[in-house]
C-alpha positions in Angstrom: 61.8 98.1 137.5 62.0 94.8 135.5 63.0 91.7 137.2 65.3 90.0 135.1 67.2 91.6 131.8 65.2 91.9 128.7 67.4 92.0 125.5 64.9 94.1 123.6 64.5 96.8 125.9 69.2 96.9 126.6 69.3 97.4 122.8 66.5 100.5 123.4 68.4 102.0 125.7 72.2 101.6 124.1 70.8 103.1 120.7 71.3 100.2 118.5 70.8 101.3 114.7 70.5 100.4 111.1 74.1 100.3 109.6 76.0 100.1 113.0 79.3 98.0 113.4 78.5 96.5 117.2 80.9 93.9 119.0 79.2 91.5 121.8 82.2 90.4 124.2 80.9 87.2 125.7 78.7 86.4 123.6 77.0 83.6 124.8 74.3 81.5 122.6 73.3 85.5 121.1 71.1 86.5 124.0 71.9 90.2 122.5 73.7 89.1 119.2 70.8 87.6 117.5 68.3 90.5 118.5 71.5 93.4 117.4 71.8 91.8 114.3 68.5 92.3 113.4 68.5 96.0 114.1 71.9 96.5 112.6 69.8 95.2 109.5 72.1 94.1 106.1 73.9 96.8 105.8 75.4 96.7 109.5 77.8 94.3 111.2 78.1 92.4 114.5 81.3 90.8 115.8 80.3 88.3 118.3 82.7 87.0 120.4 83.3 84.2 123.5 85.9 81.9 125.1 83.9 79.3 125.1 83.6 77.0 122.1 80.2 75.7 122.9 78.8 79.2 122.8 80.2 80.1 119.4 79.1 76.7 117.7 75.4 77.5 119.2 75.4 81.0 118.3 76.5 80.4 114.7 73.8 77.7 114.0 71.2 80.0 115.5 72.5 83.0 113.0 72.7 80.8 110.0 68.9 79.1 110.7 67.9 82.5 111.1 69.4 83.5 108.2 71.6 86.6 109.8 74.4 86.3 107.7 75.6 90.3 109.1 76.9 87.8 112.9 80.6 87.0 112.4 81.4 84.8 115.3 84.9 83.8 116.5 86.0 82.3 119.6 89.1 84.5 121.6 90.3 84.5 124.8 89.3 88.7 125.0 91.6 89.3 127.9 94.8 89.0 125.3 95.9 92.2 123.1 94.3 92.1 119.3 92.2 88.9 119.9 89.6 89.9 118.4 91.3 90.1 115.0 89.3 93.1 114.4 92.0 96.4 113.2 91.6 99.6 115.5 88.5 102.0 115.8 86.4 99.9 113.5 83.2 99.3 115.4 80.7 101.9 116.7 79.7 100.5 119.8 80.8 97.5 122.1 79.3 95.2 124.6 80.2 94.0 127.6 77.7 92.3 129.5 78.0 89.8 132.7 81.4 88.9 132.2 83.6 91.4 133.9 83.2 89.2 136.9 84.9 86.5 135.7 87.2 88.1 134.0 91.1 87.5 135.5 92.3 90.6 133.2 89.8 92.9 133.3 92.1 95.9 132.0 92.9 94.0 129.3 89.5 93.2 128.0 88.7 96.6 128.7 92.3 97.8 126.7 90.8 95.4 124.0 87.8 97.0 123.8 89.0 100.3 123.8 91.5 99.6 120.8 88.5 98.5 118.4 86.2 101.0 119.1 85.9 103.8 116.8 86.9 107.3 118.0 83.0 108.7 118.3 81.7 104.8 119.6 80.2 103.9 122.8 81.1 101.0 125.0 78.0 99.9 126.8 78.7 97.8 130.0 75.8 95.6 131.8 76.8 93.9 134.8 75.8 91.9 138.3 74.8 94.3 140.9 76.8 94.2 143.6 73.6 94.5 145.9 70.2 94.2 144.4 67.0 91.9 144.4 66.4 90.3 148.4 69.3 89.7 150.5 67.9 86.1 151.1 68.3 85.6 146.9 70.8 87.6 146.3 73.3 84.7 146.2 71.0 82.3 145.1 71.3 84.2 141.3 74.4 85.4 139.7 77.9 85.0 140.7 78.7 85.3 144.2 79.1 88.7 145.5 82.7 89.1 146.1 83.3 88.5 142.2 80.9 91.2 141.1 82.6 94.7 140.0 80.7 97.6 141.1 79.6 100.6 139.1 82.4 102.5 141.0 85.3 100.0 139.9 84.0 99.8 136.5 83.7 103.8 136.2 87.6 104.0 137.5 88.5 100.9 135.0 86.7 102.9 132.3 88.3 106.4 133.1 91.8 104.9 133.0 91.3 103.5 129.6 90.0 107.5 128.2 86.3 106.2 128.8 84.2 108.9 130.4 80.2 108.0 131.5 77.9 109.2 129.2 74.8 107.9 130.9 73.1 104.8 133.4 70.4 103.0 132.4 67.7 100.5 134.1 69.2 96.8 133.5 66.8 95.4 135.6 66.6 94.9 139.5 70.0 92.3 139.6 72.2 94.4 136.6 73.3 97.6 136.4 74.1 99.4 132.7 76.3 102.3 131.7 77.1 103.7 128.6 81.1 105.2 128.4 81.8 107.5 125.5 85.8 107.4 124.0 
């Protein structure tokens, strides 16, 4: 098991392709943006989106020094209905990685998420463990434990919103993944 998350080997395992239309919720500086853009290649598209308007700005001058002119990045607060801008069913696969925890409205980023993903797509979720790595370091990286969502709350979110789980994968020892299927 890997110690830390590696972006390259998260896009392996959620199936990231040539042509694909792929949303990053949170998405930070591009920590999986940047490397899903390049897979998605020209003829694909990635919606990148955050709250915070220091991620966007950095994120958008990595894209255009890297020349990835497929990243549209907005900043929206994703917990609100039709943030995103984006019309209904339009992108093949979503992700959702380390923000559910901070999330006050966690159904409604989820609800937001579900309303832009196509009918076929795959919403790929990559959060804190809930228990994972040492007990002595366990608080010393992450968010504290009582704001981590466990796989067994995100599973119940997911199934309320239509989601069933197609398949876990190895985040790492501190994250957890899982892929939903509409």
């Amino acid at each position: 098991m890997t110690t830390f998350l590696d972006p390259e080997k998260i896009i392996d395992h959620i199936d990231i392709r040539p042509g694909m239309r792929v949303a990053d919720f949170g998405c930070g500086h591009g920590y999986y943006a940047i490397p899903i853009a390049k897979r998605v290649g020209n003829s694909g598209k990635v919606y990148a989106f955050d709250v915070q308007q220091t991620a966007v700005d950095a994120l958008r001058t990595h894209a255009q020094a890297q020349r990835l002119g497929t990243i549209e990045v907005r900043r929206v607060n994703l917990e609100e209905a039709h943030s995103t801008g984006l019309a209904d069913g339009v992108v093949n696969l979503v992700l959702i990685a380390n923000i559910l925890f901070q999330a006050e409205d966690k159904k409604g980023l989820l609800a937001e998420a579900a309303r832009i993903l196509a009918r076929d797509g795959s919403l790929a979720v990559i959060e804190w463990r809930k228990e994972g790595g040492s007990a002595s370091s366990q608080d010393a990286l992450g968010p504290p434990v009582h704001l981590r969502v466990s796989q067994e709350e995100i599973k119940s979110m997911m199934e309320e919103k239509g989601f069933h789980k197609e398949r876990e994968f190895d985040a790492g020892e501190w994250h957890y993944g899982i892929i939903f299927k509409k």
